[in-house]
N, C-alpha and C positions, 0 to 999 in steps of 0.2 A: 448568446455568445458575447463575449465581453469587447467591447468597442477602441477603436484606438486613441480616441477620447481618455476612455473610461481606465485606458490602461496608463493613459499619460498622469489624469489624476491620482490612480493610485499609485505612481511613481513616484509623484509630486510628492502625494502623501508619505510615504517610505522614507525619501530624504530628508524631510523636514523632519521626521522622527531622530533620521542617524545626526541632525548639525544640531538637535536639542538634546539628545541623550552627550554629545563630543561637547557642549557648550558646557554642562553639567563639570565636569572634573576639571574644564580648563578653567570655571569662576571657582571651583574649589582648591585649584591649584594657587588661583591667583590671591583670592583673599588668604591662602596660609602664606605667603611669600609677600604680601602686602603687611600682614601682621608682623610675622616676621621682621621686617624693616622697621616697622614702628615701634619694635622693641629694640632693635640694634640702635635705633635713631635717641631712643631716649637714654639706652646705656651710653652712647658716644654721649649726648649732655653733661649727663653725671661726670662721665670719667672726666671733660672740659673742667663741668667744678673743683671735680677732685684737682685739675693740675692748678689751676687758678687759684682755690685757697692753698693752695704747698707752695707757691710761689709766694703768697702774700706771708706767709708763714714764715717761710725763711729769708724773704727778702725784706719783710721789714717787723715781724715780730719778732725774730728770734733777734736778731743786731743789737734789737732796744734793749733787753729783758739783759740780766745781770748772771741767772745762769741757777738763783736760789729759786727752792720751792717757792710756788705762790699763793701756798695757805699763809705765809706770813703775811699778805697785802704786794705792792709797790713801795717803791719812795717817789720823791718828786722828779727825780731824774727820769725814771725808767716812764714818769708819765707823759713827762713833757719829751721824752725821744718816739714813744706811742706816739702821742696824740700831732705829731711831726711827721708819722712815717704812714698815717694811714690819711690823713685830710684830706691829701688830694686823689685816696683812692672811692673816700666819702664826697668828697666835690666833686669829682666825674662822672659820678653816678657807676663805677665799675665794681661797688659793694655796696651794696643797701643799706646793712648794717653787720657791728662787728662789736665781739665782745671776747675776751680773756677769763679763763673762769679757772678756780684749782684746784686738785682733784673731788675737792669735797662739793663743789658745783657754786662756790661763792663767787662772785663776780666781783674781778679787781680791775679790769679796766673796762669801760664800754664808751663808743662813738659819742651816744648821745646823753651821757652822765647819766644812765638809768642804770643801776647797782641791782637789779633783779633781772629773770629772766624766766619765763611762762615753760620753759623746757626743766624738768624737774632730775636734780644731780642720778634720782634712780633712774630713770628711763632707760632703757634698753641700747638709744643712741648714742648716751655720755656715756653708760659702763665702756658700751663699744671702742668710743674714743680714748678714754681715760684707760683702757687697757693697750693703746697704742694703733689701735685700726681705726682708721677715718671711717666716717661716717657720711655717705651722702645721701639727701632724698631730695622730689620736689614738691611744693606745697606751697597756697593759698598764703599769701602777707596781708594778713589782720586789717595795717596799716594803708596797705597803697590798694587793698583788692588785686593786686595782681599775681603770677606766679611766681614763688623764689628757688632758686635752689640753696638749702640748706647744709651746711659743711661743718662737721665737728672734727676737728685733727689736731693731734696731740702736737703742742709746742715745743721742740725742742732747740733750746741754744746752744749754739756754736760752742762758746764759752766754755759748756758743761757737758753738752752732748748726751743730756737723756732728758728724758720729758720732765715738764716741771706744773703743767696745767692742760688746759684744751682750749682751741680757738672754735669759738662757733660765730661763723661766717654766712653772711647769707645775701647773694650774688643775684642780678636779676635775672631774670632765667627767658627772657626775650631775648635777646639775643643771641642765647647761645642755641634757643628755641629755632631763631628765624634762620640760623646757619645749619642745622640741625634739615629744616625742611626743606632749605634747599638744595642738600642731600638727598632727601628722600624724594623730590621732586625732580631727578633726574635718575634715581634709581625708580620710580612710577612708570616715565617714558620708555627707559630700557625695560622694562617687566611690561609693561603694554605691547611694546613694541614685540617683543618676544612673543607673548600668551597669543596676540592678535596673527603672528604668523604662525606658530601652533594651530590655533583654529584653522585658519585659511588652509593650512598642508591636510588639520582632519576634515576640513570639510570639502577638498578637494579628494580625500581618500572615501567621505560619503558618496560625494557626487557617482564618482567611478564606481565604488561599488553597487551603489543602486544600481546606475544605468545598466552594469553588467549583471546583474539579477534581475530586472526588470528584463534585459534581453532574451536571459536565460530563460526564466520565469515565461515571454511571448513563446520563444521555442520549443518547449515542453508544451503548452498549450496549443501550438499549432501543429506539434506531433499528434499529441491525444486527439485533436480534432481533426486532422488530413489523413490519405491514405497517402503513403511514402511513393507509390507508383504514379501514381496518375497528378502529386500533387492538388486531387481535390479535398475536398471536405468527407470527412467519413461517415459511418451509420450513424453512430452517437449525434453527432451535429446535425445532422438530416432529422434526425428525429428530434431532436430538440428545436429545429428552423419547422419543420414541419405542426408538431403541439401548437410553438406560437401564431403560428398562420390559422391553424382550425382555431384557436380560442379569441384571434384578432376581431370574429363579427364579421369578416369580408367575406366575398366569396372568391373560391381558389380550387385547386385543385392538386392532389397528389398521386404523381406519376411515375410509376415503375418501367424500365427498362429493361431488357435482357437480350444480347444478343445472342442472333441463331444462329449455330451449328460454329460457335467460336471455339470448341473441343476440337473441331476438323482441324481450324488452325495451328493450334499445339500440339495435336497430333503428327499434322504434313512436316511442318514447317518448324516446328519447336519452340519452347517455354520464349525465349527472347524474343522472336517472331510476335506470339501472342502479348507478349507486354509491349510491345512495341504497338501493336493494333491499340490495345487500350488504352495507351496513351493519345495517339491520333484521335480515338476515336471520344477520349474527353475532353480534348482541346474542340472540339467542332462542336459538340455539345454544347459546351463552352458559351462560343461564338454565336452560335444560332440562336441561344435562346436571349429576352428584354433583360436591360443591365437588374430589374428587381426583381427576376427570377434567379432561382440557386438549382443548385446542382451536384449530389454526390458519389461519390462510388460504395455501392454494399457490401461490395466486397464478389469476387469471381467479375464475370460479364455482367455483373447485376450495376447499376447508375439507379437511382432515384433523383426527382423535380420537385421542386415545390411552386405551382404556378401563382402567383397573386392578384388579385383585381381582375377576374374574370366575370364577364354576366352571364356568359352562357355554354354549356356543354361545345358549341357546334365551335366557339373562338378554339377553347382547346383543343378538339379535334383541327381547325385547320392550323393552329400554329404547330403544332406536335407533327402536324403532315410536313408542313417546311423541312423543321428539324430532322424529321427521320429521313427524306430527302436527302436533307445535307450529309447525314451520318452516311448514308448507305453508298455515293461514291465512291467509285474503285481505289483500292488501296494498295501500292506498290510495295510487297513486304519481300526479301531477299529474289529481287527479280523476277516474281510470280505476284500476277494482277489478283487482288483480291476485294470481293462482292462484298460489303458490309451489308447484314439488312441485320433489323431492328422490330421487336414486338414492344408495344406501346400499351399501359396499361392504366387507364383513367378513373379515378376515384374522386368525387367532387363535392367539396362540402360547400355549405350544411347540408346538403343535396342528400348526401350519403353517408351522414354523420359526423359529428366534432373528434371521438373518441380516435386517435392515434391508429391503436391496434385495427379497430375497424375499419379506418380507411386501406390503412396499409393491406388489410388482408383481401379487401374488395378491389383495390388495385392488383393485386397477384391476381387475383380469378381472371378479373377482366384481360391483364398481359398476354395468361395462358389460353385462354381462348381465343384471344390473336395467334399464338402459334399454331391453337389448332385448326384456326379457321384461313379467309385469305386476306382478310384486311389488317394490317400493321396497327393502327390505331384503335382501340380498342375501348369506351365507357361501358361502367359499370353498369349492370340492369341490375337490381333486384329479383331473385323468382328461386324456384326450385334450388336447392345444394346438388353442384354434380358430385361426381364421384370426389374428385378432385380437390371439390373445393370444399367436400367434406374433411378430406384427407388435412387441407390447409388447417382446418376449424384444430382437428383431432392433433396435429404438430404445434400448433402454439399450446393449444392445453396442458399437452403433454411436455413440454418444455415449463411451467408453470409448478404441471406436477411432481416433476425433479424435484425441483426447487424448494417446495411447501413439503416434500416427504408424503405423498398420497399413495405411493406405490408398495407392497405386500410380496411376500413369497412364501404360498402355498407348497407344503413338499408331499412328495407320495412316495410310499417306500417301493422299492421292489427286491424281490424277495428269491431266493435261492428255490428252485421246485423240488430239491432233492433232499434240503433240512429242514426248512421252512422258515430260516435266519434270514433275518433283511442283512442286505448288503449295500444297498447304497440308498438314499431318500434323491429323489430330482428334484432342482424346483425350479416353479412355476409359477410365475407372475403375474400379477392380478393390480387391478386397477380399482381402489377406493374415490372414483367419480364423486364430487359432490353434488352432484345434480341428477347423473344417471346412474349411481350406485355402483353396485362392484362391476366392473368389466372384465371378460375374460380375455387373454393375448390377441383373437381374432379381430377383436375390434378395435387394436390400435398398434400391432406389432407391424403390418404390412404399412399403415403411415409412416412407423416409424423407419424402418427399412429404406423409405425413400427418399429419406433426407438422411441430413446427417447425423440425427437424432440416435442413431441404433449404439455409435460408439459411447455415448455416453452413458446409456441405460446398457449396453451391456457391463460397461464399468461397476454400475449401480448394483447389478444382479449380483454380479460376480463379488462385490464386497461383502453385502449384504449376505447373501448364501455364505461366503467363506468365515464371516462373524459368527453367523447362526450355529456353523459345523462348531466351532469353536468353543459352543455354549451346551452344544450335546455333549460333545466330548468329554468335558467338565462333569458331567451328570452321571457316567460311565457307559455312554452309550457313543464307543467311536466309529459312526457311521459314516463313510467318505458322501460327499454330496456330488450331483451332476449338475452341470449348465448347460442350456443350449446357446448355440452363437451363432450369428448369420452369415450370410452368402459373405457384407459388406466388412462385417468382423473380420475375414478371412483375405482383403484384399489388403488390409493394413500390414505393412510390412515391421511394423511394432509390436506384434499381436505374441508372438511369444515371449518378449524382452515385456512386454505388461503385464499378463499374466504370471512369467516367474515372477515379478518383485510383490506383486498381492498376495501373494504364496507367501514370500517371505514375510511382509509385513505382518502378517494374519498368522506368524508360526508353523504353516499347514505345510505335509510333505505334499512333495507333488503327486505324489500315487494315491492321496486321497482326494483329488477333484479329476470329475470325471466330464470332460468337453462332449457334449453333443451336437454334430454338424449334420444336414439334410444333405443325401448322397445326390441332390438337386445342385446345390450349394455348392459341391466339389465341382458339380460338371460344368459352374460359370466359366470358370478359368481355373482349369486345371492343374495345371502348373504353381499360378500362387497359392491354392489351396495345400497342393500338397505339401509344397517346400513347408509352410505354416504349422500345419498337423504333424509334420517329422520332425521340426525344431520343438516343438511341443511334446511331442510323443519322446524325443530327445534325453529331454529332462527328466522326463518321467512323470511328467502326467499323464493319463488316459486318454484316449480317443475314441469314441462310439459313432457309428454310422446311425442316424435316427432315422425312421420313416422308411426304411431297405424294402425298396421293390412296389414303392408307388412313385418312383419318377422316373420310370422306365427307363434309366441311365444304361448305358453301357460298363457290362462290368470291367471293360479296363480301366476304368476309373480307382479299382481297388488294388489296381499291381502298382509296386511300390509307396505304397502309402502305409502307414505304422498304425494298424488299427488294432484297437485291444475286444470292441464288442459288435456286433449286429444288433440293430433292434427291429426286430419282424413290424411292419406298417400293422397297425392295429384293424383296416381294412381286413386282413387275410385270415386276424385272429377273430375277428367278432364273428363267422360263420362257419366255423371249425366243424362243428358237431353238424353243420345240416347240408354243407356244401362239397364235396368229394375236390373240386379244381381249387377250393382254398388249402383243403389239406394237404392236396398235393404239392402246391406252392409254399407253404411253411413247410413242410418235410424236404423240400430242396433246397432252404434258405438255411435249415438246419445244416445239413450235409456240406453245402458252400461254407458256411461260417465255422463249421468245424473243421473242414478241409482247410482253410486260411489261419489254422490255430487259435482262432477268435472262439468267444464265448459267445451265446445267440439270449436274447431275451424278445419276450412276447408283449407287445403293448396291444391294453384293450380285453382284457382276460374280466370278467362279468361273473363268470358261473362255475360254481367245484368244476360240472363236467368238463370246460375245456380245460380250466386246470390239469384235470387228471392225462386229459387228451397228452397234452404238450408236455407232462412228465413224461408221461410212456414215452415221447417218440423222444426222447432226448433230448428238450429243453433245456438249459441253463438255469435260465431266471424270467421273470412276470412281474409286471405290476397289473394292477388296473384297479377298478370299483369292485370286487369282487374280495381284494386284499385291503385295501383302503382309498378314498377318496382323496384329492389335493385337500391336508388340511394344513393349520400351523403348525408349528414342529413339538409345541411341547404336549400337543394331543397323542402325536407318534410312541413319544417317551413312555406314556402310560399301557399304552395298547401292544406295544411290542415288546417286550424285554427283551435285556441285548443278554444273549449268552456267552459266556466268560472267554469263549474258544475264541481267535479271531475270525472273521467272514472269510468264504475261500476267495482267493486271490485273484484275478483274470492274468489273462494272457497278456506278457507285455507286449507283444507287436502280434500282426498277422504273420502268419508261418513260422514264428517261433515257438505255439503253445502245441501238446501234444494234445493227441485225440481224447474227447471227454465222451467217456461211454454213457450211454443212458443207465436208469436206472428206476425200477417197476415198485420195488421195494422199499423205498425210503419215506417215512412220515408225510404225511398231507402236510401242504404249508399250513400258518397257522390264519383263521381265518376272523377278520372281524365280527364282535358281536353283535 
């Protein structure tokens, strides 16, 4: 489980990601606004030059000059008013240098008496100028090695008022440089100043958001890993504190809890009453046990321990006697004093293996034998599997075999005795064991039964079968299919709202699945069975009573229930032809089943002769080894052909079908070869 260390570091970690990913746009933000500047800083230069040479232009070139083109040269005047108007712009060093050229690029006046100039009259800069737009750049002075800015701008005089040459002026460009940066050196500050509290607001917006995702992120984590009641740790985490303890090398122990007869209390006292005990009663657990011992809830009255640094069996027996001690003080729940006691189940490694599952399951045995025996605390022995704790082996397996898809459904038709048309295939579940081979329902349905294992494989049958029906159908063989469902199926008050929606899922009408319930199964609790079977029967699915008349039930069990078939216990059919108080017994089950408007079928039919028996006396329907054995379904398809008519119909409910007379005359079924 992840540590509060371990969570601060990956917090740490997370932030540091969100202030490097927020630092990312704000240095790209900043270098393009930095750039920026650096380009407005050098245009504001230029444009300096541009007003500086217009100034020198018209305040002391243009006055001198006489106003004529200046392809003809100067005279001595217009030199000597030059060379007067610019000296002390060349003595102050506020022009490097300076020259008058016209338009053909000849050079009639210059500072320094040099009558050339390295700037050639075609260049792109003179046409520029010589067409009337200045020209400004800046650039490397040959002469001084420093920067200049250079200025070509058309001369015009006052006098004439249109251009009559170009003045190419060239300014030192430090100064206007060093005003220029300290411009930009206060727009740096404010753009630092800015970017830097940008960051600061994102990475105050990381901070908070981390922290609150990190919180989030512990809360989700401590849902997944607590049960919401009791605030403890849940299975998942029990099992993952538990792994690490067996793989740690120590020795320890793992210990199952369960209290007893904590149903009374939600029974007596009600659901709030019992969460109220479970909670007491994991706060004391809690308490009782070494701060390096844990403690979870499994969910029901089940707690598991994970004990550490034990040397020997007898410590965890007497610390476990403490605690269940502590547990088992009276508990004050709505006014009535209530007895806690406790079955304590010890499993001890490496004593009794590292493997998880093994311990855990060795710990159940040992808990259960606490309750059946008189001692609360209860270590593990090795020896014999009881009943029990075969049952435990055969619940985990079978929770594995869900999973992995090892489970099969065998169907067996049963068949009409008066046409010889199958009418419906049942199926029957079978068990592809990788170790023990195929199993048949006896050897893991009553485990299943006792946990809560049965809702889920009943789910499984029920898809499975209703897929398969789906794939006959397809074939042209639309045979309805049967399921059986158990006592515990029957206590679920979802059981008809789950079944209609697999119907739908699967396409299938309800009148082609046919429920079969043990009239054992109705007599648990009557009442929910029946409400179940008439919301069911409802809709219109089928009802079948399977096993009629080997659970010795009382038949008011079948007034007002919506039944569509009887199935005679295969008991009564297997000794038809040699037992007279069997015959008599199927011929009154027939007579009952057809008095109720239901249709009667024979389970267990082996041999023509009883065939023939249970036709004469006015059977319905048969299956058994005799018609076919449980195989796969697409063996069925070859061996039985469907005939074009549809299958006769059953009785929608008991006392609505009319009497179905026997009949001596009708074809043999048809029989396997």
């Amino acid at each position: 489980m992840r540590t509060a260390n371990g969570g601060q570091r990956v917090g740490s970690r997370l932030f540091l990601r969100y202030a490097l990913a927020s630092l990312v746009p704000v240095l790209a933000l900043g270098l393009t606004l930095v750039r920026s500047d650096q380009q407005a800083g050098l245009e504001r230069g230029l444009g300096q030059g541009r007003a500086q040479a217009a100034v020198i232009e018209q305040m002391a070139i243009s006055p001198a000059l006489g106003g004529h083109d200046l392809a003809g040269g100067l005279d001595a005047g217009e030199r000597d008013r030059l060379r007067q108007a610019t000296d002390l712009a060349i003595f102050s060093g506020s022009v490097s240098r300076l020259r008058l050229r016209s338009f053909a690029g000849q050079v009639v006046f210059s500072d320094d008496g040099l009558m050339t100039s390295p700037l050639a009259s075609t260049s792109t800069a003179f046409r520029t100028a010589a067409a009337g737009r200045a020209d400004v750049t800046v650039m490397d002075d040959d002469d001084s090695a420093a920067s200049v800015i250079r200025v070509l701008q058309p001369v015009v005089p006052s006098a004439s008022g249109r251009a009559v040459g170009v003045l190419e002026v060239y300014l030192p460009y430090a100064p206007i440089a060093a005003t220029v940066e300290r411009q930009l050196q206060h727009t740096y500050r404010q753009l630092a100043g800015g970017l830097g509290l940008l960051y600061l607001v994102l990475g105050v917006i990381s901070w908070s958001t981390t922290r609150r995702l990190r919180r989030h992120a512990a809360e989700r984590e401590h849902q997944a890993m607590h049960d919401a009641l009791t605030a403890l740790p849940n299975r998942e985490w029990f099992r993952l504190q538990a792994e690490a303890a067996a793989d740690s090398g120590e020795r320890g122990a793992v210990v199952l809890v369960d209290l007893d007869r904590f149903k009374e209390v939600n029974d007596t006292l009600g659901h709030p009453a019992g969460d109220r005990l479970l909670q007491i009663v994991a706060e004391r657990l809690r308490r009782s046990l070494r701060p390096h011992d844990t403690v979870a809830r499994l969910g029901g009255d089940e707690f598991g321990l994970v004990l550490r640094d034990l040397c020997t069996e007898e410590q965890a027996v007497e610390l476990l006697s403490r605690v269940r001690e502590a547990v088992s003080a009276d508990i004050t729940l709505d006014g009535v004093a209530v007895s806690v006691e406790a079955s304590f189940g010890i499993a001890v490694y490496p004593d009794h293996g590292r493997d998880i599952d093994d311990l855990l399951q060795h710990a159940d045995v040992a808990m259960y034998q606490g309750k059946r025996g008189t001692a609360g605390v209860v270590v593990y022995r090795p020896g014999p599997r009881t009943h029990t704790t075969q049952w435990l082996v055969v619940q985990s397996e079978l929770r594995r075999a869900l999973e992995r898809d090892e489970l099969v459904l065998h169907y067996q038709p049963i068949l009409d005795l008066a046409t010889g048309r199958v009418t419906a295939l049942e199926a029957l579940l079978r068990w592809d064991h990788p170790q023990r081979g195929r199993l048949a329902p006896d050897a893991f349905l009553p485990a299943a039964e006792q946990s809560g294992l049965i809702e889920p494989l009943t789910a499984w049958v029920l898809d499975r079968a209703l897929a398969d029906r789906a794939a006959w159908t397809a074939l042209g063989a639309p045979w309805p299919v049967a399921v059986n469902i158990s006592a515990r199926n029957l206590e679920s008050a979802d059981l008809a709202r789950d079944v209609l929606r697999r119907l739908a899922a699967s396409s299938t009408a309800a009148g082609d699945l046919l429920l079969e319930v043990t009239e054992t199964a109705i007599a648990t609790d009557t009442d929910v069975a029946v409400a179940a079977l008439n919301g069911l029967a409802a809709a219109g699915t089928r009802v079948v009573i399977d096993d009629f008349g080997a659970g010795y039930s009382s038949l008011s069990h079948l007034r007002g229930l919506a039944v569509d078939e009887i199935k005679i216990d295969r008991a009564f059919v297997l000794g038809l032809t040699r037992n007279p108080q069997d015959r008599a017994i199927v011929r009154a089950v027939l007579e009952l089943a057809h008095g109720l408007g239901c249709t009667a079928t024979a389970e267990g039919v082996e041999d023509a002769e009883t065939a023939d028996w249970l036709r004469a006396a006015g059977c319905d329907h048969a299956q058994g080894y005799h018609f076919s054995r449980p195989v796969p379904w697409p063996e069925l398809i070859t061996r039985f052909a469907m005939p074009p008519a549809v299958p006769p119909q059953l009785g929608s409910s008991c006392g609505a079908r009319p009497d179905v007379p026997g009949s001596t005359t009708a074809p043999p079924p048809q029989k396997v070869p």
